[in-house]
N, C-alpha and C positions, 0 to 999 in steps of 0.2 A: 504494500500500500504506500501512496506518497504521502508524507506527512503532509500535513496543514497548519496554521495559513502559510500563505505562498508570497514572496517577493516579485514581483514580475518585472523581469527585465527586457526590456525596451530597445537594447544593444543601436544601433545608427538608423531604426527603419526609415524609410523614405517619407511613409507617410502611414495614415493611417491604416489603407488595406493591411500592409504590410505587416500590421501589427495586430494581424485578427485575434490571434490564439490568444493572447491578454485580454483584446477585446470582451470576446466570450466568455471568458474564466471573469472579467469585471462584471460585466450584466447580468449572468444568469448563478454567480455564485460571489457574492460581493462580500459576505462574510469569510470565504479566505482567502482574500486580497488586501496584504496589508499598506501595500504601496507600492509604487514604481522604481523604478531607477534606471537611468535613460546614459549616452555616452553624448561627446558634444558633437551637435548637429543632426540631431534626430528628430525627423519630422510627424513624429506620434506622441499623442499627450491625452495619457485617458483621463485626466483631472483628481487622478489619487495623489496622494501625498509624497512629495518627492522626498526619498531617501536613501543616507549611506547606505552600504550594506551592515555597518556597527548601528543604524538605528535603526533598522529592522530587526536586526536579530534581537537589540534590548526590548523590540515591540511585538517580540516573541514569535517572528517569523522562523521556519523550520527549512521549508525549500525554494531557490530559487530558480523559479522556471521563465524557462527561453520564450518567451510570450512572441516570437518573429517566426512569421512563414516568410520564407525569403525565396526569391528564382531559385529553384535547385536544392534550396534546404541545407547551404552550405553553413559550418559555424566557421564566422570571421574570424581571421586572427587579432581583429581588433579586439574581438568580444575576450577573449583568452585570459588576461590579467584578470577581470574582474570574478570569471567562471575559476579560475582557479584560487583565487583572495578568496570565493564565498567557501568553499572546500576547506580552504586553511583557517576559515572562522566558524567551522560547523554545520555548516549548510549540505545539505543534501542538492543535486540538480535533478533538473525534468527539461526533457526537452521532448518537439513532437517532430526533428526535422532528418531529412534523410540520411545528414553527415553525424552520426551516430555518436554517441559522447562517448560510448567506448572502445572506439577506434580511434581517439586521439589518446595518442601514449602518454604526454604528460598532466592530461587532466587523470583518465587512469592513475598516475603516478601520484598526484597530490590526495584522490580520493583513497588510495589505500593506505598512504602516508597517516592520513586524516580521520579515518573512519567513516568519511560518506561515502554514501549511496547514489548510482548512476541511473537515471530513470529513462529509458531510452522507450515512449509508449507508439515508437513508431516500428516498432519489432515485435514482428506476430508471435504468441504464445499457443497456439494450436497448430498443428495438421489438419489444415482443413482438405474437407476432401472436394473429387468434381463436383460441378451441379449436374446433377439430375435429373431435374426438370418436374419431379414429383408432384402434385398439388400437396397442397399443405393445409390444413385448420387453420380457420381464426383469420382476419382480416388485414389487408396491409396498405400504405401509403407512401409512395414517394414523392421526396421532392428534383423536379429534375429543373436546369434555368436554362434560359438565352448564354449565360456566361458562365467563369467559375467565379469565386466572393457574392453571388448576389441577395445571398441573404436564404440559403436551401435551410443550412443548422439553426436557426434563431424561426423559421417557420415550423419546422415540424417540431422545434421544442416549446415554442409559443401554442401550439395547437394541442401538444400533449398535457403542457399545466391546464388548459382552458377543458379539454376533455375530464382530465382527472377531479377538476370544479366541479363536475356536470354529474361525476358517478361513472363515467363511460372510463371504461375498462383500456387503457393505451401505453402505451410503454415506447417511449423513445432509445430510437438506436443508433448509436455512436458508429460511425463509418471513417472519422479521421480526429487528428491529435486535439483538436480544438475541444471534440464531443467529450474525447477519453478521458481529458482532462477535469471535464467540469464533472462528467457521472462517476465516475472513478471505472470503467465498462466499454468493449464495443472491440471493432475490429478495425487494425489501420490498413486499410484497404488497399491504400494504393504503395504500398509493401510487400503485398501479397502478390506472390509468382503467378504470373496472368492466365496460367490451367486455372489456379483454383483460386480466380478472384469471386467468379458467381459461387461456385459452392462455399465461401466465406459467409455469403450473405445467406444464401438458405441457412448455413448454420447456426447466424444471427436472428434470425427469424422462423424461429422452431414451429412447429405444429403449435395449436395454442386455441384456450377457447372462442366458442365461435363468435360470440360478438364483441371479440378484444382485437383492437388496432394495433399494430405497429407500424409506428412512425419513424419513418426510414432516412435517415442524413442523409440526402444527396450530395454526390463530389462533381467535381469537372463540368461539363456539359460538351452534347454529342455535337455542339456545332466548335469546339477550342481545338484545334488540332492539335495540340500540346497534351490533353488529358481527356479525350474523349473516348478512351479503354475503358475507363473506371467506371463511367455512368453508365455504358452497354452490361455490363458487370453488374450495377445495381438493376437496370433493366428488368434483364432476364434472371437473375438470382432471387430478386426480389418480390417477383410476382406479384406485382402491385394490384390492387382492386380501384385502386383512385392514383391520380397523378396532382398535384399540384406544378403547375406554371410558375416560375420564378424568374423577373426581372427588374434591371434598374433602370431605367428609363434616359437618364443625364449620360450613361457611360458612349466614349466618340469614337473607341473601337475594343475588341472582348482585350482580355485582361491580358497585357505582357508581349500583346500580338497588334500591333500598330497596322498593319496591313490586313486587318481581317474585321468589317464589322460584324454588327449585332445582328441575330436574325429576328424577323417580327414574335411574337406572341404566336400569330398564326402560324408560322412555320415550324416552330417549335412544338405545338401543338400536333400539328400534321404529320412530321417524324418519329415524335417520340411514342406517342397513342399505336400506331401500328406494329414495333416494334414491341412495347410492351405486350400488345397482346399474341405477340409469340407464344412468351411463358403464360397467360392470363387474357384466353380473349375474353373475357368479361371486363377487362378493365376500361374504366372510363377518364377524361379528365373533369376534376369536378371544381375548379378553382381556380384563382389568381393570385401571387404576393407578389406585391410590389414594393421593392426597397425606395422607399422616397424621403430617404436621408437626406437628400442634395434640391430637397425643394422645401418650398414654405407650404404651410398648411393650406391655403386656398389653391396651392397650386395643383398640391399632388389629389386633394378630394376632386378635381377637376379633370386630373388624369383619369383617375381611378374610375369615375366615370363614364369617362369616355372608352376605358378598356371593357368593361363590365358589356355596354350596348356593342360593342365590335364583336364579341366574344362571345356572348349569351352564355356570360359566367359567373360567378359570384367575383368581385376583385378586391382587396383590403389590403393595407402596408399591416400584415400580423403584431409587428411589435410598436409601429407607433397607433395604428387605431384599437388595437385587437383581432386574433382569429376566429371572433362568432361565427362570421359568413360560411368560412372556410368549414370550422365544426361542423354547422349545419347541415353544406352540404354533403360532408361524410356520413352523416346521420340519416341522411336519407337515400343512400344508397343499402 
């Protein structure tokens, strides 16, 4: 288990996206987060309390975790001094990123020196086997987007608290380091040797009774040529009963790929619906989230909107209005 509360470091992100994995771990578990700690020129500021790493540990912080999805998941050598200072002050690490904390030999070297703990939750802990393609009990959800960051994990964990309000039986599933972190649970997907990335997910989403959800993390999306393995993977793994639509409406091309824009609502829709009913022709799409972070309130209900009449679908920003809509519409399927 990762100790708790957590220091999140910040290390030079560029900007915000870049800095989801803190993101997430601030929003949806704000009691163990005891503060930031950022390098200079870092263009991410989650508004927690900036601190040394000697005044978190006195505020009784236990781990400090690499809050930075970065291109590639590299850990900087800038970040180095500090990962290894928090080791020499008792700190345990976590990180969610591909370049593995225990493949760098001298943080290895300070944590054995030191007695901490390497928390690498980007390395599978199962044998997972093929998918199958089996049907399975009990109900399931994914979230699939226009982009990757556009807001898949804060939908389907917004729709799980709002379900779990209701009495509706749901359980969200952790598919990448962001999820793993905040439930302590889940599978890091896109780690997983690409035979047995769907059978990861059937294994994430067991048999189960029948009018219980699982609310599925969407990763990547099928139009990012950079990560459109993973989401074919939730796809068909996932045997979705419903799809949620996820987009950010302000983004001027998908994420990291300048030369590639966005596809519409529609098109995504029209993709990904047939596809999914490979595993699950019953699946429908039953919804819209839209990230309208980068608009003002008049703007984005006006969006919203207008998606809702284009679409003849329910459409809501889940975590700035709420996922009623979205509920609902699973409700009645």
């Amino acid at each position: 288990m990762i100790e708790t509360p957590y220091l999140l470091f910040l290390g030079d992100a560029p900007d915000m996206l870049a800095a989801k994995v803190a993101i997430g771990i601030s929003d949806w578990r704000p009691e163990h987060a005891v503060g930031q700690i950022r390098l200079p020129g870092c263009g991410a500021d989650l508004g927690l309390q900036e601190m040394t790493l000697a005044e978190a540990k006195e505020a009784g912080a236990r781990t400090l975790v690499i809050g930075v999805a970065n291109r590639g998941g590299i850990i900087s050598p800038a970040w180095k001094k500090v990962l290894i200072e928090a080791l020499e002050m008792g700190y345990d690490l976590a990180s969610g990123l591909h370049n593995l904390l225990r493949d760098e030999g001298d943080i290895v070297a300070a944590a054995q020196t030191h007695g901490g703990t390497l928390h690498d939750v980007r390395v599978p802990s199962v044998g997972y086997p093929i998918a199958n393609g089996v049907k399975r009990t009990g109900k399931r959800c994914l979230a699939v987007g226009t982009d990757c960051s556009v807001g898949k994990m804060y939908t389907a964990m917004a729709m799980e608290r709002d379900m779990r309000e209701r009495g509706i039986k749901a359980t969200f599933r952790a598919t990448g380091q962001t999820g793993i972190l905040i439930t302590g649970h889940g599978v890091p997907l896109d780690a997983v040797i690409a035979d047995f990335m769907a059978g990861a997910v059937e294994y994430l989403t067991p048999d189960n009774d029948p009018d219980h959800w699982d609310m599925i993390e969407g990763q990547g999306s099928l139009f990012h040529v950079s990560y459109s393995g993973v989401t074919m993977a939730l796809i068909h793994g996932g045997q979705p009963d419903a799809l949620i639509l996820c987009h950010e409406p302000t983004r001027k091309h998908m994420r990291g790929l300048p030369g590639y824009q966005l596809p519409t609502l529609q098109r995504l829709r029209d993709t990904a619906l047939p596809l999914a009913r490979v595993s699950n022709p019953a699946c429908v799409a039953a919804g819209i989230a839209v990230n309208t972070q980068n608009m003002d309130e008049a703007a984005a209900r006006e969006y919203l909107a207008q998606v809702e009449a284009e679409m003849d679908l329910p459409a809501t920003d889940p975590y700035r209005f709420g996922p009623s809509k979205l509920v609902d519409a699973l409700a009645a399927i």
